[in-house]
N, C-alpha and C positions, 0 to 999 in steps of 0.2 A: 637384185639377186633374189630369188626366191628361196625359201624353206628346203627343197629338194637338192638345189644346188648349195646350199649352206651344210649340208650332210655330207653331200659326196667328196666335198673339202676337206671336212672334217679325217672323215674314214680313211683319206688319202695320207693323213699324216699318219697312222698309226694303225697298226692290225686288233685283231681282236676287241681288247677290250680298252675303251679309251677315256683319260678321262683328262679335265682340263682345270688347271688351277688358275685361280684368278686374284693374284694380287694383289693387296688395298690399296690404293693409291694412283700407283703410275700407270698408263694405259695399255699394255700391254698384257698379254697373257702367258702363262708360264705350263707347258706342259710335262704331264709323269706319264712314261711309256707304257709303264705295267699295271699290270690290276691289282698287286703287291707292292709299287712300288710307289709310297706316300711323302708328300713332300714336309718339309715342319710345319707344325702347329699354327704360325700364323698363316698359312694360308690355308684356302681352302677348297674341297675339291668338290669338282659339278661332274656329276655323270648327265651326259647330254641326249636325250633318245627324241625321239617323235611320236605323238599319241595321233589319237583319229581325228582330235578336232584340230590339228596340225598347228602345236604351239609347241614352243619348247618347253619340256617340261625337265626342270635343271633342279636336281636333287644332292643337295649336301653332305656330305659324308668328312666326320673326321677320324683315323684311324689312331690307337696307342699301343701299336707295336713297335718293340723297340726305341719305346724312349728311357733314356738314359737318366733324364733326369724326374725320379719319380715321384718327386712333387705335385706334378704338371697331373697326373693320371686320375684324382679327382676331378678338376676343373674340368679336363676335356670332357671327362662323363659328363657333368653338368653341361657342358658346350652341348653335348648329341644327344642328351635328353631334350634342348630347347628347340637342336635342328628337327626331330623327329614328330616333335610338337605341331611344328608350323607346316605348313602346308606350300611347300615352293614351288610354283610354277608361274612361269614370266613367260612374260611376250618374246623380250629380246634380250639380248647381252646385258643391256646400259639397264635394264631394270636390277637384273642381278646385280650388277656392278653399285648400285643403289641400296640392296641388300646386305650386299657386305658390308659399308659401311657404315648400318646400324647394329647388326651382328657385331660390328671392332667395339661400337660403342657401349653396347651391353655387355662383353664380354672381351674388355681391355687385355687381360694377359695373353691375345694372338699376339699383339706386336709387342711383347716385352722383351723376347729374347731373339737376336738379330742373326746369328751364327747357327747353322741347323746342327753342328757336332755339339751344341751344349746342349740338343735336348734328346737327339737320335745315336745309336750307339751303330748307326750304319748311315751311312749319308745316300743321299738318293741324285741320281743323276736329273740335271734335269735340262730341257734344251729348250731356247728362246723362241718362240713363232713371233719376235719384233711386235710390230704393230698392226700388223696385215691383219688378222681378224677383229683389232679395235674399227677397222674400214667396213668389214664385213656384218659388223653390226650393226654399224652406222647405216651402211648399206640395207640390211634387213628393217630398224627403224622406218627408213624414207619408201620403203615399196613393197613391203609385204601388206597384205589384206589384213594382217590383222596387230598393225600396229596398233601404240594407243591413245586413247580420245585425252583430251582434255578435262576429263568431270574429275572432283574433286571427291575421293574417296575416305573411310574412318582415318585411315591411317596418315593420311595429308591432316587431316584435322587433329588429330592425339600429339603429332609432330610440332603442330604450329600452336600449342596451349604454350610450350613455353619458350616459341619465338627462337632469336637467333643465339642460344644459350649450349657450348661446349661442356655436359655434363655426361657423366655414366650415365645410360638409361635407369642404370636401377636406383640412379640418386633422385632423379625425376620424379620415381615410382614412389621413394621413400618419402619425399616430401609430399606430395600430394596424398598419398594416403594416409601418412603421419596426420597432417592437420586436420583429413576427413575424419579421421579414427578421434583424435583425441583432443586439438583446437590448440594444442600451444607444443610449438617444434622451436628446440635450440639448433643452429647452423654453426658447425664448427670446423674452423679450419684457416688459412695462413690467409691475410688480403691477398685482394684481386684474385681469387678464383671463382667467385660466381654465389657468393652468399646472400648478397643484396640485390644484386640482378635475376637471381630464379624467383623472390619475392616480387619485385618489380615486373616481370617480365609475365609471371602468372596474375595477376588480382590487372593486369592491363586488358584483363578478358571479361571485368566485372566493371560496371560505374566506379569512376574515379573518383568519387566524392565519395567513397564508400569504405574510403581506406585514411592511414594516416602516417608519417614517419618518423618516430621521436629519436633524439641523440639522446645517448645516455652519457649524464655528466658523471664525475666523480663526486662531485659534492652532493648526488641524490641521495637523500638520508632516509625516506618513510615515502609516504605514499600521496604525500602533499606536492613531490614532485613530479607525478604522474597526471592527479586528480584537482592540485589547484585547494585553494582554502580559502575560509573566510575570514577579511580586514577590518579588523573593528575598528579603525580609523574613518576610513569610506564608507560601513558598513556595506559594504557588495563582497561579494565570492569573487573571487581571481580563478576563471573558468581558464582550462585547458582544453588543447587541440583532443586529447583523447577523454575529456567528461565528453564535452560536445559529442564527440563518437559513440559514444556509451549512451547519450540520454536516445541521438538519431535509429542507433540498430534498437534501443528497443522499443520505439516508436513504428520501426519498417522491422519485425521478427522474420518475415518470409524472405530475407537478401541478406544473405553473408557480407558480416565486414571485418577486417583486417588491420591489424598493427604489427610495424615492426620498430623491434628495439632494436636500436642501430647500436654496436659496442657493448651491447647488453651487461655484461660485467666489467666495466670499468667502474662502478661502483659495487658494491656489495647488493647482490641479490635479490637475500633473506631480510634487506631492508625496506627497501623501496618497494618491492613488489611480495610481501609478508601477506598484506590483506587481500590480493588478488590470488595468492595460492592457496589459502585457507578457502575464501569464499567458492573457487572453481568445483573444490571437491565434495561440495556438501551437496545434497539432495537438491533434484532438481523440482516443481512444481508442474502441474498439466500442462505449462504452457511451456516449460523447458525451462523457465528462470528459475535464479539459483532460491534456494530458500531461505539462506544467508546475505546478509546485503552487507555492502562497506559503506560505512559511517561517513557522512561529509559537514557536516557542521549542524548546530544547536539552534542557530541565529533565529530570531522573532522578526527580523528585520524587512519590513518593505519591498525595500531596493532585494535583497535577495529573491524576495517572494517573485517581484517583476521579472529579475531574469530566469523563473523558471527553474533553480535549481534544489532539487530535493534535498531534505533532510539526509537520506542514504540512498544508495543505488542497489538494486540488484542485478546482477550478471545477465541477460541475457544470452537466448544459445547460440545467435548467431554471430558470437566474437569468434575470431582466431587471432591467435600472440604468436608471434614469429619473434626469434632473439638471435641477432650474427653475436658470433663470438669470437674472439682472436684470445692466443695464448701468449702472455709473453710478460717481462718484468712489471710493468704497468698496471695488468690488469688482477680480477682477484678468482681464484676457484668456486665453484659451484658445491654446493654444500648437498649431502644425498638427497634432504627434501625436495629440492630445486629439481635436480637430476628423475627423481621417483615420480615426478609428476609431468613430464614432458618426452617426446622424443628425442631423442639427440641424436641429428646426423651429420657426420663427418665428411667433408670433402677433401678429395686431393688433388693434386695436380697428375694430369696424364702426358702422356708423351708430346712434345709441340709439334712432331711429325705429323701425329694424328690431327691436333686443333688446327693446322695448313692445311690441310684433306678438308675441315670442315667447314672451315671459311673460302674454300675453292667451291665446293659443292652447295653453300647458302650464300652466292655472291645475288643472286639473283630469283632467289628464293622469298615467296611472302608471306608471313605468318598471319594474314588476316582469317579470324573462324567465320562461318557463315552463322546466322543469325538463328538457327534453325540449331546448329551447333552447338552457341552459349547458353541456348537454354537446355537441351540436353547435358552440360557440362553442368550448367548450376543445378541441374535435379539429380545429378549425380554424386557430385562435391557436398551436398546436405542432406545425403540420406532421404531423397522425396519427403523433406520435411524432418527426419527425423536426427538431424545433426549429429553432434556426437555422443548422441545417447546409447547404452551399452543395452542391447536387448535379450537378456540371455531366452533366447527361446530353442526350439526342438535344432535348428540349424548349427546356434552357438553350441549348445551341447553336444551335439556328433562331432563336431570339429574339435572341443575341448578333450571329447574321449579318445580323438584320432596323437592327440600329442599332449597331454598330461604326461605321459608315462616320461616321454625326454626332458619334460619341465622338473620333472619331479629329481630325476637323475641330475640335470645342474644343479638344482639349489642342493642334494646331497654332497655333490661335492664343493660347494658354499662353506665358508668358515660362518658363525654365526651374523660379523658383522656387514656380510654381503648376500645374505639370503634375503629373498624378495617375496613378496607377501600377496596375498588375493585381488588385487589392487592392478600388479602389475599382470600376472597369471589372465585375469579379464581383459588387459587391455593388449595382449600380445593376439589372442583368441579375437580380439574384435577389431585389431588392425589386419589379423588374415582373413578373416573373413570381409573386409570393408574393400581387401584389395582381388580378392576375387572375384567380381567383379565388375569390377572399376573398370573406368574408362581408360587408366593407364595402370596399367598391368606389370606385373612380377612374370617372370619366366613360368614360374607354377607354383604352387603351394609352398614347397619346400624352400623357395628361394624368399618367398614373402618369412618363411619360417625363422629363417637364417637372417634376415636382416632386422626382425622384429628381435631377437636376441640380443643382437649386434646394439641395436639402438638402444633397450631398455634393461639392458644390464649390465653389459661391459663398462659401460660410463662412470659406474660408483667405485670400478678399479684402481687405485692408487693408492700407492706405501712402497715397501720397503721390500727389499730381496727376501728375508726373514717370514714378510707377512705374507706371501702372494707364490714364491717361488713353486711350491709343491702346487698350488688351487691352477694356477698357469700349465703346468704340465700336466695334470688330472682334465681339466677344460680342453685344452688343445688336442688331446688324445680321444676324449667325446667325441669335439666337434668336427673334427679329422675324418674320426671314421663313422661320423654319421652324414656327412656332405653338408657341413654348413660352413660352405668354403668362405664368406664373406667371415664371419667370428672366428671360424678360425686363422684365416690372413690376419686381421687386426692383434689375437692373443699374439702369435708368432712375431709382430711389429714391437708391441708391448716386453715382449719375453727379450728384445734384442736390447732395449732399451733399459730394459730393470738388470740385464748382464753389464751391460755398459755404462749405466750410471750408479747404480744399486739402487735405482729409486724409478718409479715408472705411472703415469697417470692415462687415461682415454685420451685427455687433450694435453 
């Protein structure tokens, strides 16, 4: 079937003006007869035309008329700010069909609400075309001129960094530019969602020898647990999996390596990992190492000297500390120090209709990068060299002047012991700009804005309906109606919880 005749089908369904929703998931297509008359929110609609160079050129539109539930009427802005962003035009059906599905993924609440009378205060008619034009796709695919090749484009490559992993996109975004930004991200949130598999699933794109995986015991008390000590029995150093890591990246400074603390807080923190938060934040040297070193033993001894292990170490730039965290009787809370010096992101869980969509769609799918790839991936991930060192020059400072003014507004409305200091102010300003542009991308500024909030200052939220209740209503009403729909979802989570229990924390 040709392009001409895929038109005149079209046109045969419906007069004037036509448009065509398409479903996530099931294969068929759902159309709205009117050019007013919008179906709900999780779907979405393709005005379908034909340009000169005879392709479909299928343009997304979402309408917030008449929705009833007006919660939604931010988010969908943010939804048609992203559509109007991007630049849609496909070959055929099955591409868009492709596009939806990372659109659900970025922007989860299309399928949260099932019923179109919970969100429209008019319901829209809408009538089934079966499956007959999923054929006609298929059909266009196999025999039009200008189906498509086989070559493997950015967006197969940005997809496949982290493999076969069911995440928000912008949790993807949060992570990768969290660790590019600042080198030590906490992951938080229930097992089995994907905390230890996005770490694994990313550094499988870097030399595997370049990484390492520690369990965190409960009995970690100091930093002997991490770094290993010296036995004056044997007189030798009891070397660990992460010294060896430590002495390797800064022997190779030009290749990122990585650890993750697995359980992170089932021991205390502020114990075990005391000397590596002290030493991360102090000045760094020309070469990027820290200025500060951690102490490793005094010994005179030989046998130490032979295996090579220094008196103290200092940090090189190219570590990154990954920490999963689970919440629950067992384990212990994060103290602000902790929290002040890291990213912290949150996963949840999405709908399992969605994760069946995605494991339908990556049955057959290969995340291998081309080689050409990883190294544009690695000169991207380190800054060409300049890791995560905060450069305040002519760029950070326009960007600082563009959003001080809202920084400034939360921390006013901060009670003293939750105002955030110069520290964190640079590192929101240098995780938006790290993600701008980055090879895996925020929606746009303002969403990199929103999440950067989300991460480095909700975290230190927790007490008591007394302490928070008025800062929560003051914050949510910001963030509301400034569009930073991700902080503000999570206060309004928090607000439900400090109603419900009188007591309310980030995790």
């Amino acid at each position: 079937m040709t392009i001409e005749e895929f038109e005149e089908t079209i046109e045969s369904f419906k007069r004037e003006y036509l448009t065509i929703v398409k479903k996530i998931g099931p294969d068929h297509i759902w159309m709205a007869p009117h050019k007013n008359d919008w179906y709900h929110s999780q779907y979405f609609v393709i005005d379908v035309k034909r340009n000169i160079d005879l392709e479909l050129s299928l343009t997304l539109n979402v309408n917030d008329l008449n929705i009833q539930d007006r919660t939604l009427v931010p988010r969908l802005n943010e939804l048609k700010k992203y559509l109007q962003k991007e630049n849609f035009k496909f070959e055929n059906i099955l591409d868009a069909k492709a596009k939806f599905h990372e659109v659900a993924l970025i922007f989860p609440f299309v399928l949260e609400n099932k019923r179109n009378e919970l969100v429209y205060s008019e319901k829209s008619r809408i009538n089934n075309i079966e499956d007959k034009f999923g054929n006609l796709a298929t059909s266009i695919t196999n025999n039009s001129k200008i189906a498509k090749t086989n070559k493997v484009n950015k967006d197969t490559n940005v997809e496949s960094i982290f493999g076969d992993l069911y995440l928000a996109e912008h949790i993807k975004s949060s992570f990768y530019n969290g660790l590019k930004s600042k080198g030590f991200v906490i992951l938080a949130g229930i097992s089995g969602i994907g905390k230890t598999k996005i770490f694994e699933n990313f550094i499988s794109n870097f030399p595997k020898e370049n990484s390492v995986f520690i369990s965190i015991r409960p009995d970690f008390r100091d930093a002997k647990s991490l770094l290993g000590f010296y036995n004056p029995l044997s007189e030798e150093y009891q070397v660990t999996q992460l010294l060896e890591l430590i002495i390797k990246a800064s022997e190779d400074p030009k290749t990122p390596h990585f650890i993750l603390f697995d359980e992170m807080n089932l021991a205390r923190v502020e114990y075990y990992f005391a000397d590596f938060l002290s030493v991360l934040e102090s000045q760094r040297d020309a070469q990027g190492f820290t200025t500060q070193s951690i102490q490793l033993h005094n010994s005179m001894s030989d046998k130490v000297r032979q295996q090579g292990v220094p008196r103290d170490i200092k940090l090189p730039p190219n570590l990154y500390f990954v920490g999963s965290v689970n919440i629950d009787e067992t384990t212990h809370m994060f103290s602000p120090k902790v929290l002040d010096r890291a990213f912290t992101i949150e996963f949840q869980v999405q709908e399992f209709k969605g994760y069946l969509n995605f494991l339908d769609d990556s049955t057959n799918q290969t995340y291998n990068l081309s080689p050409e790839f990883k190294k544009r991936l690695k000169r991207d991930f380190i800054n060409h060299g300049n890791y995560t060192q905060i450069i305040k020059d002519e760029l950070f400072i326009e960007l600082a002047d563009e959003y001080f003014e809202d920084l400034e507004q939360i921390n006013n409305i901060l009670p003293p012991s939750l105002k955030f200091g110069y520290r964190v102010f640079d590192e929101i300003i240098s995780f938006m700009l790290n993600s701008k542009d980055s090879l895996v991308e925020f929606t746009d500024n303002r969403e990199a804005f929103d999440i950067a909030v989300k991460m480095k200052i909700l975290p230190k939220f927790h007490g008591t309906r007394d302490k928070l209740e008025r800062v929560f209503d003051e914050l949510y009403e910001f963030t509301e109606s400034n569009g930073l729909l991700h902080t503000s979802t999570k206060i309004k989570s928090m607000q439900d919880t400090l109603n419900d229990m009188g007591y309310t924390s980030f995790m």
